[in-house]
Structures are given as structure tokens and as C-alpha cells.
N, CA, C and O atoms as a GROMACS GRO file, in nm:
protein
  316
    1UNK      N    1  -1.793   0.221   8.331
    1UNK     CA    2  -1.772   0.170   8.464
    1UNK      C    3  -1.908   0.150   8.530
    1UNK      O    4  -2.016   0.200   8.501
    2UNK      N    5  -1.877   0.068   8.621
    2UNK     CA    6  -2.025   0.010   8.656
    2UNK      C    7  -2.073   0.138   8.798
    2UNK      O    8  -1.995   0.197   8.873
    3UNK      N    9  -2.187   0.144   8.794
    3UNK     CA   10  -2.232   0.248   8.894
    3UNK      C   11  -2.206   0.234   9.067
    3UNK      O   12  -2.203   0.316   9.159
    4UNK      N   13  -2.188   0.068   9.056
    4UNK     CA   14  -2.139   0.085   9.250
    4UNK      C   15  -2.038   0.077   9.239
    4UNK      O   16  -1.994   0.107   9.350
    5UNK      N   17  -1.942   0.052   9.163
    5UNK     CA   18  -1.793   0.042   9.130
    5UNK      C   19  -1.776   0.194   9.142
    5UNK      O   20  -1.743   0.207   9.260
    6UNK      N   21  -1.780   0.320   9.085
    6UNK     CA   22  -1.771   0.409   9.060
    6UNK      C   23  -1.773   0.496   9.191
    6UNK      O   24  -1.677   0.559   9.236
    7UNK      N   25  -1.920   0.489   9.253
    7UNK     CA   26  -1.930   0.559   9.367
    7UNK      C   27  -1.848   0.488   9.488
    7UNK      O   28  -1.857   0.550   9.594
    8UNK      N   29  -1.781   0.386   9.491
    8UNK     CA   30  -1.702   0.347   9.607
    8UNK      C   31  -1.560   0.381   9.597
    8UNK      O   32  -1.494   0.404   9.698
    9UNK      N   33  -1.479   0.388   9.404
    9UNK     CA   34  -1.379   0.451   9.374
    9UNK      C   35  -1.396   0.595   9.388
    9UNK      O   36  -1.300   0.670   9.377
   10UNK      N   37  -1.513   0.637   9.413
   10UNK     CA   38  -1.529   0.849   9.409
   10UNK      C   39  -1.530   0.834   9.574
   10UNK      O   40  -1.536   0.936   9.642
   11UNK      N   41  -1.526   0.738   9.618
   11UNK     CA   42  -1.575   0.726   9.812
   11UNK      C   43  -1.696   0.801   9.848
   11UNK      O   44  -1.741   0.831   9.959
   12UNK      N   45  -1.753   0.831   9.691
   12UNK     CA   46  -1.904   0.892   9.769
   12UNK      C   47  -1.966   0.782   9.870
   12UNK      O   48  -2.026   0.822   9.969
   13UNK      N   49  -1.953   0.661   9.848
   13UNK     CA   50  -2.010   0.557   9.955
   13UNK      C   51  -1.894   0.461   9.961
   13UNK      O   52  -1.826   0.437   9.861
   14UNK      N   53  -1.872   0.410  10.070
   14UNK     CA   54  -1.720   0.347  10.179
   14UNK      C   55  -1.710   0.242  10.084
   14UNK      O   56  -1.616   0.219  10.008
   15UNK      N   57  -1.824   0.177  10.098
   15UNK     CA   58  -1.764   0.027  10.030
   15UNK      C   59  -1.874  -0.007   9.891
   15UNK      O   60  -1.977   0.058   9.874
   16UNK      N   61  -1.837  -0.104   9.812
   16UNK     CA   62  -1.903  -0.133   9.736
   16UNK      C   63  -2.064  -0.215   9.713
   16UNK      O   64  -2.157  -0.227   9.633
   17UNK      N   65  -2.008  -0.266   9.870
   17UNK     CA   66  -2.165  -0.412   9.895
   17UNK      C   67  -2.249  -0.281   9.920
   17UNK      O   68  -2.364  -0.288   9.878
   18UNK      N   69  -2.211  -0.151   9.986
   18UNK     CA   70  -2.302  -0.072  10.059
   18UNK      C   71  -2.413   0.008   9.887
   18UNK      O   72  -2.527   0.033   9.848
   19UNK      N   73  -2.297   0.013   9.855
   19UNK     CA   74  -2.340   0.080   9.714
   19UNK      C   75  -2.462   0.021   9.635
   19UNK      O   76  -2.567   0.069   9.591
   20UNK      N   77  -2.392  -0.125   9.634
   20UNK     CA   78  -2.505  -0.211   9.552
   20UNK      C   79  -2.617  -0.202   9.634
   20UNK      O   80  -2.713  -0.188   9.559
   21UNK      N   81  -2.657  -0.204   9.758
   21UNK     CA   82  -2.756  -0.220   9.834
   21UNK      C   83  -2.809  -0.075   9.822
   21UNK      O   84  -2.930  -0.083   9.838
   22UNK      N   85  -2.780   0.030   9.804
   22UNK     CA   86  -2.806   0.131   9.764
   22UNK      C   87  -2.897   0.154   9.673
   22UNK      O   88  -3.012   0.188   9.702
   23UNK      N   89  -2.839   0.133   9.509
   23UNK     CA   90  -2.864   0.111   9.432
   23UNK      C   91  -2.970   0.004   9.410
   23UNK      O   92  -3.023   0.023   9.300
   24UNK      N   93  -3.019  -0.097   9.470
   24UNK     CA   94  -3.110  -0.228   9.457
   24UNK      C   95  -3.197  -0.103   9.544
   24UNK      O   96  -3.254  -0.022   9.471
   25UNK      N   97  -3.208  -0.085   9.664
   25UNK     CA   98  -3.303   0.041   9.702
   25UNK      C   99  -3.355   0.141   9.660
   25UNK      O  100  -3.411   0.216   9.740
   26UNK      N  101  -3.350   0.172   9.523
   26UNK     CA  102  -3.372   0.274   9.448
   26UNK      C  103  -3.338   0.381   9.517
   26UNK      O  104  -3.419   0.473   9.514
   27UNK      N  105  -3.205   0.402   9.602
   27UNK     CA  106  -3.176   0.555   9.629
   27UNK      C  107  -3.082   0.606   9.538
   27UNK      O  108  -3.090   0.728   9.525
   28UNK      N  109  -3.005   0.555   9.479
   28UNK     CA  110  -2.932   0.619   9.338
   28UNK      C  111  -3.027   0.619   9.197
   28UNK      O  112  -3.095   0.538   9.135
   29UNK      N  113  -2.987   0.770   9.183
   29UNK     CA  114  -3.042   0.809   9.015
   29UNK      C  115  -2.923   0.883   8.932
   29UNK      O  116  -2.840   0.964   8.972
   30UNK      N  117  -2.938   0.842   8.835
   30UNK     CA  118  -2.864   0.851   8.746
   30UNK      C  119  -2.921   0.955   8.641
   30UNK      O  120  -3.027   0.916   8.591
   31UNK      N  121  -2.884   1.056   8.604
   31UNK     CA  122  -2.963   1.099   8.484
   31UNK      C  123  -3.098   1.172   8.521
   31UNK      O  124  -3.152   1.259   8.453
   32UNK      N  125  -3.149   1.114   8.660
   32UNK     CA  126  -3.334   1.107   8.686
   32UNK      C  127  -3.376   0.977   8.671
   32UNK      O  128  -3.486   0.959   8.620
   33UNK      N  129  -3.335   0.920   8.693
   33UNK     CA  130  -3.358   0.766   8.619
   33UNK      C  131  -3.294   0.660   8.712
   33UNK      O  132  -3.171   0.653   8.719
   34UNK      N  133  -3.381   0.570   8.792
   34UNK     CA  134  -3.372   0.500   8.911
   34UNK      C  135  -3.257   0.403   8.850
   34UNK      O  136  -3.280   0.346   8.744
   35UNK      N  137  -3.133   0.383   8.916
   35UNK     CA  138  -2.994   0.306   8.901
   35UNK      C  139  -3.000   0.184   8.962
   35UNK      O  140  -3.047   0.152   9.071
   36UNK      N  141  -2.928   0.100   8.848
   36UNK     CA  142  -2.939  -0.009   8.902
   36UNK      C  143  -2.765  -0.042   8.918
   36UNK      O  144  -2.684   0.020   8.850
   37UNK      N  145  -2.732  -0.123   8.994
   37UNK     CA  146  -2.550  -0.101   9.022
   37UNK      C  147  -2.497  -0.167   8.924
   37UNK      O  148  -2.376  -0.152   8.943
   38UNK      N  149  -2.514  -0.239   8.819
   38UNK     CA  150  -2.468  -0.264   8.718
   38UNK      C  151  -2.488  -0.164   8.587
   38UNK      O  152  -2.463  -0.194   8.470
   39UNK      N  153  -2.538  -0.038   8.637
   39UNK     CA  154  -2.558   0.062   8.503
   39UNK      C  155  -2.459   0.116   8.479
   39UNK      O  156  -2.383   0.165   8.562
   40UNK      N  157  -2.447   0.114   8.366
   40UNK     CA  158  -2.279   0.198   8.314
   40UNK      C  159  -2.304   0.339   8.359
   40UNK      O  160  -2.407   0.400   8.328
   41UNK      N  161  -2.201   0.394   8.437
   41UNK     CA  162  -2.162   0.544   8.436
   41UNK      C  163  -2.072   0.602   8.343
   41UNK      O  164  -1.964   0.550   8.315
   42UNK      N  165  -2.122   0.733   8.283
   42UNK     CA  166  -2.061   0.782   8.157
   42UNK      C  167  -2.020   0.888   8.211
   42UNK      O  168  -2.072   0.929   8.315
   43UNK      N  169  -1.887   0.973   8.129
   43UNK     CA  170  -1.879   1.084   8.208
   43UNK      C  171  -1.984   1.249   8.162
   43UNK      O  172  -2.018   1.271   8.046
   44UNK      N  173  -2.010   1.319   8.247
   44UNK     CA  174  -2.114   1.381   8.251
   44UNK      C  175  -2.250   1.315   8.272
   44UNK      O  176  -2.351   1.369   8.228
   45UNK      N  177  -2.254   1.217   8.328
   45UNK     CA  178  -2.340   1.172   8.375
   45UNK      C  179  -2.407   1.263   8.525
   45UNK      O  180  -2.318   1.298   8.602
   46UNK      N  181  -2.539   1.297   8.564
   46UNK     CA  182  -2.573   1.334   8.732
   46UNK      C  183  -2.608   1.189   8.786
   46UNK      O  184  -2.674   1.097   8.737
   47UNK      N  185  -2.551   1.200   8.886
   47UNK     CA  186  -2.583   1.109   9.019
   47UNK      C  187  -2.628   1.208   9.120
   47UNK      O  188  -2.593   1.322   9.150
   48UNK      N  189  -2.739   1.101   9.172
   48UNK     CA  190  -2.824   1.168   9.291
   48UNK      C  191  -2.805   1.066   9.436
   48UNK      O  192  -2.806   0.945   9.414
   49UNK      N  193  -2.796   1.089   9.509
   49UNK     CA  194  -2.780   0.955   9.641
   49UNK      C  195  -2.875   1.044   9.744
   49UNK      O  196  -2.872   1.160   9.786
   50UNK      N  197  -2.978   0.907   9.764
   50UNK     CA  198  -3.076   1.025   9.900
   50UNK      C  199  -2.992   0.916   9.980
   50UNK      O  200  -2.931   0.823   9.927
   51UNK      N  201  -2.999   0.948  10.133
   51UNK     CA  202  -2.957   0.889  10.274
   51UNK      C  203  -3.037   0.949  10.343
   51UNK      O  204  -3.010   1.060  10.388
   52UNK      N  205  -3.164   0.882  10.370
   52UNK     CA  206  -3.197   0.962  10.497
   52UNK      C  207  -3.252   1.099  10.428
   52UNK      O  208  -3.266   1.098  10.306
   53UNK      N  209  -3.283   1.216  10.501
   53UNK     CA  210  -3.297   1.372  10.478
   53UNK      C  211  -3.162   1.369  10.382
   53UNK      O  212  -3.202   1.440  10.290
   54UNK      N  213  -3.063   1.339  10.356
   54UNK     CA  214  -2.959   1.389  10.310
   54UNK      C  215  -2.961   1.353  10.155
   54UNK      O  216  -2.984   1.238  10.116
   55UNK      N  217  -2.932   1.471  10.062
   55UNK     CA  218  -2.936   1.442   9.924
   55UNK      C  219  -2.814   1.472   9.852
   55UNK      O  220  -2.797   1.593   9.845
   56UNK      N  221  -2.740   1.415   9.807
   56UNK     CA  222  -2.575   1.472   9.740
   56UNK      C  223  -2.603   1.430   9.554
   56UNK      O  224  -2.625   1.323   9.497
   57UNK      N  225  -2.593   1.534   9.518
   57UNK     CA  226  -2.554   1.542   9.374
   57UNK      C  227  -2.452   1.570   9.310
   57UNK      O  228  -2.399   1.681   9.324
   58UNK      N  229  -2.408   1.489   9.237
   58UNK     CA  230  -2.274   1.484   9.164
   58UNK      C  231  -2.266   1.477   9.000
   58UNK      O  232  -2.328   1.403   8.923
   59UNK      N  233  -2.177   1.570   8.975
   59UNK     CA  234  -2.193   1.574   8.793
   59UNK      C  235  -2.061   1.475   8.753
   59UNK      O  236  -1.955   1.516   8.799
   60UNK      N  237  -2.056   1.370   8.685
   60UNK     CA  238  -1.887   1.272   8.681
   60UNK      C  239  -1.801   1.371   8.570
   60UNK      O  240  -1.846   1.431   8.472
   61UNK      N  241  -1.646   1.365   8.626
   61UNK     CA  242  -1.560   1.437   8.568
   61UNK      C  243  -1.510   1.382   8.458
   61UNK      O  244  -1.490   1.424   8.344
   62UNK      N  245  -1.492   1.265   8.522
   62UNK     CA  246  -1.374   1.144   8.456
   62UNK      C  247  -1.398   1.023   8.532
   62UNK      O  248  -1.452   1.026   8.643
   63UNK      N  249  -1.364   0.932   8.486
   63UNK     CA  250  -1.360   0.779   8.503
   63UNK      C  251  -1.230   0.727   8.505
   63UNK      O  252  -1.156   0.740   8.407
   64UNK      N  253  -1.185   0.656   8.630
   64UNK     CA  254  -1.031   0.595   8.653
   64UNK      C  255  -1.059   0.458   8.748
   64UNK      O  256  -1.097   0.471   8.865
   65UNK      N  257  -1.040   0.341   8.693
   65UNK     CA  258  -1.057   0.253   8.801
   65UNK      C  259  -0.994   0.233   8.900
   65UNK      O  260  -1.033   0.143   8.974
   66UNK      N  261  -0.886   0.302   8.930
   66UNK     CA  262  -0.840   0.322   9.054
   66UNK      C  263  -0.778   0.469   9.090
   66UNK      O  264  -0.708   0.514   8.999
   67UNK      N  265  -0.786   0.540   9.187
   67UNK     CA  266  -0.736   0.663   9.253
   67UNK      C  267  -0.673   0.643   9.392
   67UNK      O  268  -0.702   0.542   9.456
   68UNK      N  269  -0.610   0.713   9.428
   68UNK     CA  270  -0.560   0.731   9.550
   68UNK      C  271  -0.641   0.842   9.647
   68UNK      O  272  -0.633   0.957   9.602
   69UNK      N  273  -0.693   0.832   9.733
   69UNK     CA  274  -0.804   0.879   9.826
   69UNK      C  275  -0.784   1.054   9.800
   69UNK      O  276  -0.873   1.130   9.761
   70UNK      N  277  -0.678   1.082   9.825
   70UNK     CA  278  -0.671   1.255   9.807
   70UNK      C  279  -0.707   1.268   9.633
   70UNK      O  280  -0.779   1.367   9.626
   71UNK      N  281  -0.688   1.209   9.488
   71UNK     CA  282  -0.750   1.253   9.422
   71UNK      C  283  -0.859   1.158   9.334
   71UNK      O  284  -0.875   1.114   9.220
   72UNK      N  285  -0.933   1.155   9.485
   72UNK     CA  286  -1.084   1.063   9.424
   72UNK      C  287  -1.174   1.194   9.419
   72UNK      O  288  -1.259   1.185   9.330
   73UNK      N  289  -1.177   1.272   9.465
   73UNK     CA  290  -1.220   1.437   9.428
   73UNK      C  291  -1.224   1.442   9.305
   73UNK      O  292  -1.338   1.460   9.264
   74UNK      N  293  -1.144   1.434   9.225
   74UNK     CA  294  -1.090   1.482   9.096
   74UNK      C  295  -1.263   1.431   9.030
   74UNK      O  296  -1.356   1.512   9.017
   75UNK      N  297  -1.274   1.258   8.992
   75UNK     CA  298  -1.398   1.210   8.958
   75UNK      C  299  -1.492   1.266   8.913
   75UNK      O  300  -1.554   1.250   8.808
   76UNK      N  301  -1.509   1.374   9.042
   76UNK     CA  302  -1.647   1.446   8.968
   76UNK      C  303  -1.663   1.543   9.085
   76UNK      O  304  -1.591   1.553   9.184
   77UNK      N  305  -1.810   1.635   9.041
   77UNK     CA  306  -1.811   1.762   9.120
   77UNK      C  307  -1.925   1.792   9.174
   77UNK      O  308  -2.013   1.734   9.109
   78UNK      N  309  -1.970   1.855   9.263
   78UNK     CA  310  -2.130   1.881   9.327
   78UNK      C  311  -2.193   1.933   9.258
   78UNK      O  312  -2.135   1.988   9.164
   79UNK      N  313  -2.323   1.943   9.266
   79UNK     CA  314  -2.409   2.069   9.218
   79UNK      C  315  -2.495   2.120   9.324
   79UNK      O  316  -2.568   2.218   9.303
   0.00000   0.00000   0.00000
């Protein structure tokens, strides 16, 4: 699954244009490794998202191209 696809199905970020623009900003890492929004996400993959002071890290659970908002949680987990 593609990496802004992913984080807009986990709702770590609202929408997808926001994601890609994200991602073209080098604030998503993948692995340690600057993301580009067409990079495949694998599961057990880390994602990193800076915003600002704010840093959220996520380890992926599973991959589903679509969820229903209460279990987009499921996806994956903090560290």
C-alpha cells in the first residue's frame, strides 16, 4: 500500500492531498529513511510524522484498504 494512502486509511493524517504534501516535505520517515508518498508500506514497517514540535511514531499492524473509523486503530500501534 502506498504510504499517503495508508496514513489517511490509519487517519493518522485527515486527508490524503495533506499526506502527500507531507511526505514531498520530507516530514514522513519510514524505516529512518525520508518517504516519499508513493513508497510501499509493509507491515512492521516504523513511521515517523514530525508536525511542528509534535513527533508520532507508529509500528504498522496490518494493511486493509479500507476500515471503518473505530477500527482504523487496529492498523498499527505507537511507540
Amino acid at each position: 500500500m502506498r504510504a499517503d494512502k495508508f496514513l489517511k486509511v490509519s487517519r493518522l493524517i485527515k486527508r490524503r492531498t495533506v499526506a502527500n504534501e507531507a511526505c514531498d516535505a520530507g516530514r514522513v520517515l519510514i524505516n529512518e529513511k525520508t518517504a516519499k508518498a508513493s513508497q510501499e508500506v509493509k507491515v512492521g514497517d516504523v513511521i515517523e510524522i514530525r508536525f511542528g514540535a509534535k513527533t508520532t511514531k507508529v509500528r504498522v499492524v496490518s494493511l486493509n484498504a479500507a476500515v471503518k473509523k473505530d477500527d482504523a486503530k487496529e492498523l498499527f500501534e505507537y511507540l
